[in-house]
C-alpha positions as CSV (number, residue, x, y, z in Angstrom):
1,X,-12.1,26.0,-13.3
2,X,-14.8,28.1,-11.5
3,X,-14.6,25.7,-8.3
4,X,-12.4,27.8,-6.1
5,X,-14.6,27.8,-2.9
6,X,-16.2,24.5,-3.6
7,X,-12.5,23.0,-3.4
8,X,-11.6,25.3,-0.9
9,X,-14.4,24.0,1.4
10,X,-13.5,20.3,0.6
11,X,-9.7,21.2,1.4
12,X,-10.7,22.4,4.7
13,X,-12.6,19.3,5.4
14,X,-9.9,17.0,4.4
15,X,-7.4,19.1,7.1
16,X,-10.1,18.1,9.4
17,X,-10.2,14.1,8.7
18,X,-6.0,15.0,8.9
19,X,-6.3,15.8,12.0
20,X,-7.9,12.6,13.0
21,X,-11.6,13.9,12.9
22,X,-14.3,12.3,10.4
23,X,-15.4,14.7,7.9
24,X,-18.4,14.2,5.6
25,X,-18.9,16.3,2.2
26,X,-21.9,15.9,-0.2
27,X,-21.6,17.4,-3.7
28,X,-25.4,17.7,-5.6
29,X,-25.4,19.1,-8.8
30,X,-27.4,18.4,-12.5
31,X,-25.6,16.0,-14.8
32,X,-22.4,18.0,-16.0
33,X,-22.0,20.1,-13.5
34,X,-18.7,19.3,-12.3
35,X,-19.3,16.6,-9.6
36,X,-17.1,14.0,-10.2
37,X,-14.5,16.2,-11.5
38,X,-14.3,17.7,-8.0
39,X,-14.0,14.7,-6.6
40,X,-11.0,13.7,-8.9
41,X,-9.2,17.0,-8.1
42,X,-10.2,16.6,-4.2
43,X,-8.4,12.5,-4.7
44,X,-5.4,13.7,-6.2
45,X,-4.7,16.7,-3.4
46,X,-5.6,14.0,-0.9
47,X,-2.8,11.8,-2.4
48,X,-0.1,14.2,-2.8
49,X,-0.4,14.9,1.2
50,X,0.2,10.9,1.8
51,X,-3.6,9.8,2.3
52,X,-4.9,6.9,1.0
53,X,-7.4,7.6,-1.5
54,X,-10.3,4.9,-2.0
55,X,-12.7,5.7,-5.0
56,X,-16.0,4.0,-5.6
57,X,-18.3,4.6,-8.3
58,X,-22.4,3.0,-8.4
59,X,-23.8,2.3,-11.3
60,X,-26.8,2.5,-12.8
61,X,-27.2,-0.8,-14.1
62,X,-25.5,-2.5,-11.3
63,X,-28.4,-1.2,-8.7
64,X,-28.9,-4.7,-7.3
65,X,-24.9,-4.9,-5.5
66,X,-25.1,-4.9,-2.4
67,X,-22.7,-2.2,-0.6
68,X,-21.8,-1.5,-5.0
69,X,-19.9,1.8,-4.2
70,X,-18.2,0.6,-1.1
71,X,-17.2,-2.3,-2.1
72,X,-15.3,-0.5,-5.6
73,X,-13.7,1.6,-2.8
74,X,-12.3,-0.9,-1.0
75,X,-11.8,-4.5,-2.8
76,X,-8.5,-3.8,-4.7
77,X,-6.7,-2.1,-1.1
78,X,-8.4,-5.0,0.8
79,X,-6.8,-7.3,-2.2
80,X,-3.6,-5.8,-1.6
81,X,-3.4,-5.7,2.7
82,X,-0.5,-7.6,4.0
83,X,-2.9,-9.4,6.1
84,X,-5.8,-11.5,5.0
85,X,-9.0,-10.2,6.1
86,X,-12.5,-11.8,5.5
87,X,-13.9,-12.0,2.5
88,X,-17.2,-9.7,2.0
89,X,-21.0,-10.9,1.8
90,X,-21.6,-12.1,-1.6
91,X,-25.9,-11.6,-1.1
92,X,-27.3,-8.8,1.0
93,X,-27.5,-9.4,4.9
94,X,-30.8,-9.7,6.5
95,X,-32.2,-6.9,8.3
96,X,-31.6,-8.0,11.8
97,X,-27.7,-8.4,10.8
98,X,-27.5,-4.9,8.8
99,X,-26.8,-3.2,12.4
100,X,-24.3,-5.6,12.6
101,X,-22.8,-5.1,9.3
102,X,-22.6,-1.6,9.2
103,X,-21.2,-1.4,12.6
104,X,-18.4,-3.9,10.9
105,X,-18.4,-1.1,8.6
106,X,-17.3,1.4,10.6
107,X,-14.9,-0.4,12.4
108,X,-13.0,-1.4,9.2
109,X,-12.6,2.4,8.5
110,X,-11.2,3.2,11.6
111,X,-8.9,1.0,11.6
112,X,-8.1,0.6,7.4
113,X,-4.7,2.7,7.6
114,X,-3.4,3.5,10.8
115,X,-1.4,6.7,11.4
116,X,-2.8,8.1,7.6
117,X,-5.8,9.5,6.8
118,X,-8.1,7.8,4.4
119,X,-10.4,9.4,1.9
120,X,-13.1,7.7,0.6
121,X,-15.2,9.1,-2.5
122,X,-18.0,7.8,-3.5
123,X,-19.4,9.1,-7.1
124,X,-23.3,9.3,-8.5
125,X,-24.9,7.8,-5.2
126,X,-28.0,8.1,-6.9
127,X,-27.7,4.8,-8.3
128,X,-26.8,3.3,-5.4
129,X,-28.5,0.3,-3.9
130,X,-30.4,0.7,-1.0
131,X,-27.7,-1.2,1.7
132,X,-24.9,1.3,0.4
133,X,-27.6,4.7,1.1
134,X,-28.3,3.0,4.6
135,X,-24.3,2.7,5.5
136,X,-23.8,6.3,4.1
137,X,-26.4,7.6,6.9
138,X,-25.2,4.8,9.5
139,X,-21.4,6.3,9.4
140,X,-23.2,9.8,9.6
141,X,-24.8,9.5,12.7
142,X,-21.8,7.4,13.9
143,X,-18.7,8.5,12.2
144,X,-15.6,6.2,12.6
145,X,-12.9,7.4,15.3
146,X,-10.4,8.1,13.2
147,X,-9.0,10.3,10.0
148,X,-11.6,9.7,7.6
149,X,-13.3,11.7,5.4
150,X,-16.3,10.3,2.9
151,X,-17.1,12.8,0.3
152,X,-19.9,11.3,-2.2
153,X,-21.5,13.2,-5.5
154,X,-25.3,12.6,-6.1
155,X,-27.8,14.0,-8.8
156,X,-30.2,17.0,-7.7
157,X,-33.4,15.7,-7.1
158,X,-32.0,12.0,-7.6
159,X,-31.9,10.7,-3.8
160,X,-35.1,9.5,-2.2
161,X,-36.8,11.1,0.5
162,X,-35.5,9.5,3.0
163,X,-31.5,9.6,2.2
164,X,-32.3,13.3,1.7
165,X,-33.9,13.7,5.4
166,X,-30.4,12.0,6.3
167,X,-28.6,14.5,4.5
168,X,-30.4,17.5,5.9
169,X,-29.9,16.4,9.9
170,X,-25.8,15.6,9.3
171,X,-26.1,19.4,7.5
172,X,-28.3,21.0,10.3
173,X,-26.1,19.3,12.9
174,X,-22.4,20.5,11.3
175,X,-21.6,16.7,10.5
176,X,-21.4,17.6,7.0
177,X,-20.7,19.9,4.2
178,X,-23.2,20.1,1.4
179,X,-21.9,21.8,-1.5
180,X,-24.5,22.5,-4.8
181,X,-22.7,22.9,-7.9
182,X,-24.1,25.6,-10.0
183,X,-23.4,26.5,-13.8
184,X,-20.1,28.2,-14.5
185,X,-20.5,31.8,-15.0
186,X,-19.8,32.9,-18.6
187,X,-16.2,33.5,-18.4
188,X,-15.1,30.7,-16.3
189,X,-16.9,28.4,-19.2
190,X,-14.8,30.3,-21.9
């Protein structure tokens, strides 16, 4: 209710990544706005059309997993591939190797479904740890070749400085859609 545009813009975005572009879409809002709600509704249109939907979710307390929201994406579709793949990194890589890693990253997505699209939501990214922020911007400024859109939900004000600078260039350069959530307008509430 009230989100017509919002899930409008996200729609568009997703015909994008169905086209075999990547699509990036932020959703900020206060607590209650709406933000994960829109990403539920944005999953389930994303699934009727064929796409395979991966959701991820960071938590507060669980700050200290590395990759926490990619790795609630991906583990139970990885779990289920026909063919084995490598298991993940257990303790966070060392800086040298994150270039590495999140290149790895990248490629994984590229190459998770071929001939679908894949959607990947990641909700409250303000309690993500820092290797999952880094891999956000990473896939940014070098999106996968493929169908693949990554829409993620964060807290006004919540993201550091620096994640928020990365936010503002993909914006600035038309790499991605930023939609605030603002309150409901009287009736829509009622």
């Amino acid at each position: 209710v009230g989100r017509d545009r919002e899930l409008g813009l996200l729609t568009e975005a997703l015909d994008e990544s169905e086209g075999g572009a990547a699509r990036f879409a932020a959703i900020e809002g206060d607590p209650g706005m709406g933000k994960t709600r829109l990403l539920r509704e944005l999953s389930a249109r994303a699934s009727e059309r064929g796409c395979v939907v991966l959701q991820g979710r960071a938590a507060e307390f669980e700050r200290e997993l590395p990759f926490g929201p990619f790795v609630d994406a991906l583990d139970s579709y990885l779990d289920s591939a026909s063919r084995p793949l490598a298991s993940g990194e257990t303790h966070a890589p060392a800086p040298d190797d994150r270039v590495r890693v999140y290149g790895a990253a990248r490629e994984l997505l590229g190459c998770l479904a071929p001939g679908k699209s894949v959607l990947i939501t990641l909700d409250d990214l303000q309690w993500s740890d820092r290797s999952s922020l880094e891999l956000v911007g990473h896939l940014m400024r070098r999106p996968p070749r493929a169908g693949v859109m990554i829409a993620f939900s964060y807290r006004t004000r919540r993201l550091d400085s620096s994640v928020m600078a990365e936010i503002r260039a993909a914006q600035d350069s038309g790499d991605l859609d930023v939609l605030r959530l603002e309150p409901l307008a009287r009736d829509e509430a009622a």
